[in-house]
C-alpha positions in Angstrom: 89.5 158.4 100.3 88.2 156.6 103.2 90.2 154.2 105.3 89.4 151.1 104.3 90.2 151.9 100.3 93.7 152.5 102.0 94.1 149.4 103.4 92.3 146.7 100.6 95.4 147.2 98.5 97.7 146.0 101.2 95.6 143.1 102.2 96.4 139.6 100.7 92.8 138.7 99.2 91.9 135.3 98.0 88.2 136.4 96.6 90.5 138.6 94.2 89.8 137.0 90.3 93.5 139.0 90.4 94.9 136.8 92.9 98.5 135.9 91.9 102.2 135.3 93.9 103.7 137.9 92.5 100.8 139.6 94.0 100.3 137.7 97.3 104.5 138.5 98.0 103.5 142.0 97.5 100.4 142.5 99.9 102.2 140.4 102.3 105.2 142.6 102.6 103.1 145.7 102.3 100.7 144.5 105.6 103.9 143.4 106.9 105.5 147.1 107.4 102.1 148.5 108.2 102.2 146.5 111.1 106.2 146.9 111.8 105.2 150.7 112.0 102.3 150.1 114.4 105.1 148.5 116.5 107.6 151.3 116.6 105.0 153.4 117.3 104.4 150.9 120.1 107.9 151.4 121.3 108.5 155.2 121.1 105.6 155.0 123.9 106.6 152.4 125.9 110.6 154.2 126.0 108.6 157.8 126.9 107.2 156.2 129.7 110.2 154.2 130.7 112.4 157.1 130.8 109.8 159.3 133.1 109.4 156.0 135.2 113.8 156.3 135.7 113.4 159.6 136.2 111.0 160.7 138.9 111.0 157.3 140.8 114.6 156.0 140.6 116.0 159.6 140.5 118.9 158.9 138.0 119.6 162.3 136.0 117.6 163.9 133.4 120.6 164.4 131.5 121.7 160.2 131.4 118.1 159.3 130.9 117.5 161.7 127.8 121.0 160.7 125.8 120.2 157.1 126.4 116.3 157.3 125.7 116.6 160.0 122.9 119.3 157.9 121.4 116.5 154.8 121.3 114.2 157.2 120.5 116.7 158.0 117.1 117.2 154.6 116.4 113.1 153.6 116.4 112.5 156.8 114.3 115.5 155.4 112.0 113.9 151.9 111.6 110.4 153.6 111.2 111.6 155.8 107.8 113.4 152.3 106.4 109.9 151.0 106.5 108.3 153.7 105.3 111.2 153.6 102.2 110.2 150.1 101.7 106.3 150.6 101.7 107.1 152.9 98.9 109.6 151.0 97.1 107.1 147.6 97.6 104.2 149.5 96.1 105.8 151.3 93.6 106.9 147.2 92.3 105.0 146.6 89.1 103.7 143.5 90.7 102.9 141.7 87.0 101.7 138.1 87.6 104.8 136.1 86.6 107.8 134.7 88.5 109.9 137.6 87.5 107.7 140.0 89.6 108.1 137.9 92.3 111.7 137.3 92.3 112.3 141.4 92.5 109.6 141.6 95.4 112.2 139.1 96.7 114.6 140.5 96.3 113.6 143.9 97.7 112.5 143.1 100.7 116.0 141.0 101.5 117.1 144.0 101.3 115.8 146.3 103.3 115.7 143.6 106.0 119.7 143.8 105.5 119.1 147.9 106.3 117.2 147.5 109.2 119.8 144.1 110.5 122.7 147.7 110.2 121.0 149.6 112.3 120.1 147.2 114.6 123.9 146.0 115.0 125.7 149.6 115.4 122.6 150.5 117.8 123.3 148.2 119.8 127.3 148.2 120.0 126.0 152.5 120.5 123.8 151.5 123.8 126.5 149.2 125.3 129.0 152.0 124.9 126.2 154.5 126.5 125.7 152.4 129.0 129.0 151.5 130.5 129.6 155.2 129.8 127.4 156.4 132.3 127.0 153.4 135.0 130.5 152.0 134.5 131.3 152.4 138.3 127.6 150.7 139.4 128.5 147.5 137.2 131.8 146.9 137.8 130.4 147.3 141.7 127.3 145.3 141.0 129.4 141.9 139.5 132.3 142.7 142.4 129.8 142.8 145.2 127.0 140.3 144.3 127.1 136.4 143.7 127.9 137.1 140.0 131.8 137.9 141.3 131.4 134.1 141.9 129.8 132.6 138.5 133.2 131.1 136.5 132.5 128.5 134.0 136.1 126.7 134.8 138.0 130.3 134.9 135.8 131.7 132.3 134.9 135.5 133.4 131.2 136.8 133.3 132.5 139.6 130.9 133.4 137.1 128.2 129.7 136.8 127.8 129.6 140.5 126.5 132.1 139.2 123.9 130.0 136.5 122.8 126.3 138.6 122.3 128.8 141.5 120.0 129.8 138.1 118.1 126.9 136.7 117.8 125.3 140.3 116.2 127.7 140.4 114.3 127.4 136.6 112.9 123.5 137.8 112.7 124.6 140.5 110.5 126.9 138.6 107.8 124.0 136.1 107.6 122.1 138.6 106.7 124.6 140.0 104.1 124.9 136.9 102.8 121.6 135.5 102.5 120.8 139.2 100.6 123.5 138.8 97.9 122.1 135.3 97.3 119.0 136.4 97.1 119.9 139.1 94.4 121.4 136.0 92.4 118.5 134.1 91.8 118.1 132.9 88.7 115.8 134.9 86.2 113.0 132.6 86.1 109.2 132.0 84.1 108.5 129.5 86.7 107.2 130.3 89.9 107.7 127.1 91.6 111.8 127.2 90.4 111.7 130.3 92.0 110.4 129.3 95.0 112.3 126.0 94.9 115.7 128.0 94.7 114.8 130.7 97.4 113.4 127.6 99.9 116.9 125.8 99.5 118.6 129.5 100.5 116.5 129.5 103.2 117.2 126.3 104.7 120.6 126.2 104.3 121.1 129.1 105.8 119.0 128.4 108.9 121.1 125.5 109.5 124.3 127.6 109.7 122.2 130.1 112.0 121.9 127.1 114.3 125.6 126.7 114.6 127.0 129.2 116.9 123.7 128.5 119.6 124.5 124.7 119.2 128.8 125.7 119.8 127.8 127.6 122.8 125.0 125.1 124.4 127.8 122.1 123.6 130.7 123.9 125.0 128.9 125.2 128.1 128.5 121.4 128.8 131.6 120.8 128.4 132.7 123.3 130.8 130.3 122.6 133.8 130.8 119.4 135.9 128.4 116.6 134.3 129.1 113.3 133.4 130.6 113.6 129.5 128.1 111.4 128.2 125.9 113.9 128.4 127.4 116.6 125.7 127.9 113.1 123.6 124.4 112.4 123.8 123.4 115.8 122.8 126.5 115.9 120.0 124.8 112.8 118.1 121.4 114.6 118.3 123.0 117.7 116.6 124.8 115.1 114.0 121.3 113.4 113.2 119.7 117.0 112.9 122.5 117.9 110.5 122.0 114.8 108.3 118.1 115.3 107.9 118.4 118.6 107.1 121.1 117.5 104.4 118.7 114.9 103.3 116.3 117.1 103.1 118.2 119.8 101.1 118.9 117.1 98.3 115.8 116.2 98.0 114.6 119.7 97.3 117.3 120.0 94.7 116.1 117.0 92.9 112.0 117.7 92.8 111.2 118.3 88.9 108.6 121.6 88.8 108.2 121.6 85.3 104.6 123.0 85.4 103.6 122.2 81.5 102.1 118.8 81.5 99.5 116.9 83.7 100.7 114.0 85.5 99.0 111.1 83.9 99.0 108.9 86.6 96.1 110.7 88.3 93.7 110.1 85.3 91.6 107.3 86.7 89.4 106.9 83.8 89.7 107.0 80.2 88.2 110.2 79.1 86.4 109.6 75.5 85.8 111.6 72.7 82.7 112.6 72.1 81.1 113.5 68.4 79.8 117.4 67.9 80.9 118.0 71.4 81.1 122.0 71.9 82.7 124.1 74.8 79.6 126.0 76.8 81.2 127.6 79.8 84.9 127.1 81.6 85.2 128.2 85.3 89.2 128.7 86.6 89.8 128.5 89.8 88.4 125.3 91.1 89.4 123.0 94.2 88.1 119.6 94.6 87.2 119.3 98.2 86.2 116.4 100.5 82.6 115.5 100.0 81.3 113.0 102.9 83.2 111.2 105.6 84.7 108.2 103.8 86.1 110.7 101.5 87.9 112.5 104.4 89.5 109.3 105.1 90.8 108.4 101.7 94.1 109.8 101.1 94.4 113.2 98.8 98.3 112.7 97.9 101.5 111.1 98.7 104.5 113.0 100.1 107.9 112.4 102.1 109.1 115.0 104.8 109.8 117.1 102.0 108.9 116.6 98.4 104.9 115.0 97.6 101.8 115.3 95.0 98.2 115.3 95.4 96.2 113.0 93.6 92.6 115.5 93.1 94.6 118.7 91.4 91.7 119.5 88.9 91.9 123.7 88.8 89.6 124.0 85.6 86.0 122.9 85.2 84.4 123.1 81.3 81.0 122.8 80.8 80.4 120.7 77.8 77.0 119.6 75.9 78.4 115.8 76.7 79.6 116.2 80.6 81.6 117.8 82.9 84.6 118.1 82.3 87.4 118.9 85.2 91.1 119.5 84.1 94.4 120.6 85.1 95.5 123.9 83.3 99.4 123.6 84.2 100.0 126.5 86.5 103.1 127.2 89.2 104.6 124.1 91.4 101.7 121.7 89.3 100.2 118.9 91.8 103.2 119.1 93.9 103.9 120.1 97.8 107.1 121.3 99.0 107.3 121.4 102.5 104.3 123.0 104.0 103.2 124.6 100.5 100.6 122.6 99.1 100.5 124.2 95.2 96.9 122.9 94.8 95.6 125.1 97.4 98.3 127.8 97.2 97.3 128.1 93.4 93.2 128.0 94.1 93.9 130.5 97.1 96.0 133.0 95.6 97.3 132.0 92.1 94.0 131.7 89.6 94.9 134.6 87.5 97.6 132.2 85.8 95.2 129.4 86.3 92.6 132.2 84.1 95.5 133.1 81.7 96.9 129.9 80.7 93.3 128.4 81.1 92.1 130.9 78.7 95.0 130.1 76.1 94.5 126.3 76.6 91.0 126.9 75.4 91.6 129.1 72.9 91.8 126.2 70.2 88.0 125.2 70.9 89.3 122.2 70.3 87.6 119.3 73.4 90.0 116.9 72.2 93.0 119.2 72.5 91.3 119.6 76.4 91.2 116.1 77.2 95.2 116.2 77.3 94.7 118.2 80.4 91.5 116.2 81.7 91.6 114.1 84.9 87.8 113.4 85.2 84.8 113.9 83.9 80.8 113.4 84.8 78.1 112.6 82.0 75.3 114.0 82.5 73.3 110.9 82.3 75.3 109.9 84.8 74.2 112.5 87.1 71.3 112.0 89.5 71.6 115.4 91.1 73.9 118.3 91.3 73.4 121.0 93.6 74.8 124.6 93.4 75.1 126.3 97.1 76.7 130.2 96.2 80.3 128.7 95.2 80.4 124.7 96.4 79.7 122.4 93.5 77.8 118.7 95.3 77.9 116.4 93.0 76.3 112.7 93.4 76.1 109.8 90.7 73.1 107.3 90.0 75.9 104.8 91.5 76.2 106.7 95.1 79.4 108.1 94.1 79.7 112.1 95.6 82.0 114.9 94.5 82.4 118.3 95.7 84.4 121.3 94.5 84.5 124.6 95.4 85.4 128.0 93.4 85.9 131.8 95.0 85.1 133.9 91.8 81.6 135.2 92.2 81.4 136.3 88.4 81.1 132.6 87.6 77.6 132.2 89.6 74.9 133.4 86.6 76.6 131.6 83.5 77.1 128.2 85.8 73.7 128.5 87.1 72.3 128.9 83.3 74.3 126.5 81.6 73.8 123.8 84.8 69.9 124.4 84.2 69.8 124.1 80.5 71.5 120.9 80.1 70.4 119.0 83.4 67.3 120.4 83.6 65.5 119.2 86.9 68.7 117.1 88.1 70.1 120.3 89.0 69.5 121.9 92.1 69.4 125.5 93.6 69.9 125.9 97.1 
């Protein structure tokens, strides 16, 4: 097996027909220890060198610099077999395209990410012990002799700063424990997007108590020092405002409506008509409607707060008709919404058309165009098509009236049956290039 057969699997790959969350969680996490092991290895080399660097130039013994080298040395090795148990236990994942998949990749790698936060706290309580161990008498001389002897913040000791990084890994540590048991508690879902909605609102809430002890210590350190108070004020009502939009925020998350099984009828523009002896020729899933010419780039694709918004062009679906063109919405994961920085539109065409294929496929099923046209947002006659070009995957579309459309798709296996079906029923309005 040659190398790169070894690494496709672990890739996330949006030319995959396959491509799904579920999926996409799974490659991600996958690449994501590949590349945590490239690291360690990284580090094991960089502490080799480090500890012949002490050695033979700065002369301290052999013996201090191979118990607090070999002891690093442990720990990296430690943190490299976690990540090799979690490669296996990722891959071994029946990653089956549906939100329960996902929610147990979740799941999994909050936990091993609580393993590794363990090792990393008692390692480092281990390599402050080692280190006042063996150079106790050079710090305690270093702080007594230099200008640090000096540094007070109103009677506060240097040392209590030692105090304060053990609390804050510790802190580190229960937020980890935390967010890992809330993790594990996610509800059992069919919905991707509920999913996601629950494990974003985990996320944010617990960043914003990760904030607090940095914010405690940046506001009492100005409280300490000699500045005029209205400067801590000032930075207190910043903190306060921060607080409330992220607050704001969180409610609004709680309150978005996912429910992925209907089509938002406020995008259909048109009245799509029934046609008589209309029959279904070819469907194509996976479909993005794209910007087409300047003005169009201009013209706003969707509506959205700080948080919660939709997109107006969420057609997914294109069936070929002997009437028209017909482009719909197959209700997939998250819908025409965006949630945060996650644009479902593009997440779904990127990485999520097998459920756009599977429920596409069931949705057609019937053979019914008039059960379709529920799901149908636009549509193009074909007398009302003066051209139509076909570029590998980009769909240009431009009407007698001037009007242009473009749409893309990534599934190559869709090329010949378009291409035949385009030809047959626009004959010389359609265009190879």
């Amino acid at each position: 097996m040659d190398l790169s057969s070894k690494i496709k699997p672990i890739i996330p790959n949006p030319f995959s027909k396959r491509s799904g969350y579920s999926d996409l969680t799974q490659r991600s996490a996958l690449s994501g220890e590949v590349i945590n092991l490239v690291f360690i290895f990284k580090d094991l080399v960089f502490l080799l060198i480090v500890g012949l660097i002490l050695v033979i130039f700065l002369k301290i013994p052999v013996v201090v610099i191979s118990v607090l080298v070999g002891f690093e040395f442990f720990v990296a090795i430690l943190v490299g077999l976690v990540s090799i148990s979690k490669l296996r236990a990722v891959y071994s994942l029946n990653s089956v395209d549906d939100a329960k998949g996902f929610r147990e990749i979740l799941v999994v790698n909050e936990y091993y990410k609580l393993v590794k936060s363990i090792i990393g706290v008692i390692a480092n309580f281990v390599s402050l012990i080692l280190i006042f161990w063996f150079f106790r008498n050079e710090i305690l001389g270093f702080i007594s002799e230099s200008s640090f002897a000096n540094i007070h913040l109103r009677n506060v000791p240097l040392n209590y700063l030692i105090y304060v990084f053990i609390l804050l890994r510790l802190f580190e540590f229960f937020m980890n424990l935390i967010r890992y048991r809330l993790i594990k508690k996610l509800k059992v879902s069919d919905n991707f997007a509920e999913v996601l909605q629950d494990w974003t609102l985990i996320d944010k809430k617990l960043y914003l108590v990760k904030q607090l002890p940095g914010i405690s210590i940046f506001l009492i350190v100005l409280l300490l020092v000699d500045i005029p108070i209205y400067v801590p004020i000032f930075f207190v009502g910043i903190v306060a405002l921060m607080v409330l939009i992220s607050i704001t925020e969180l409610k609004e998350i709680s309150k978005a409506d996912f429910n992925n099984t209907k089509v938002d009828s406020s995008l259909v523009k048109t009245k799509l008509n029934i046609y008589k002896n209309e029959d279904i020729a070819v469907s194509i899933f996976g479909i993005m409607n794209v910007a087409s010419d300047f003005k169009s780039i201009l013209t706003p694709w969707g509506s959205r707060n700080p948080y919660i918004g939709k997109v107006y062009y969420p057609e997914n679906t294109l069936v070929i008709t002997n009437c028209r063109l017909l482009f719909i919405q197959v209700p997939v994961t998250g819908g025409n919404m965006t949630l945060g920085s996650m644009d479902y539109v593009q997440s779904n065409f990127l990485y999520n058309r097998s459920e756009i294929r599977k429920k596409g496929e069931q949705i057609l099923r019937v053979k019914s165009v008039q059960n379709i046209l529920k799901y149908g947002l636009k549509d193009f006659l074909y007398r009302d098509i003066k051209t139509l070009t076909l570029n590998k995957m980009e769909i240009y579309i431009e009407k007698f009236n001037g009007e242009p459309s473009k749409y893309l798709f990534l599934d190559k296996e869709y090329i010949d049956p378009l291409k035949k079906a385009l030809r047959f029923y626009l004959k010389s309005k359609f265009i190879e290039s």
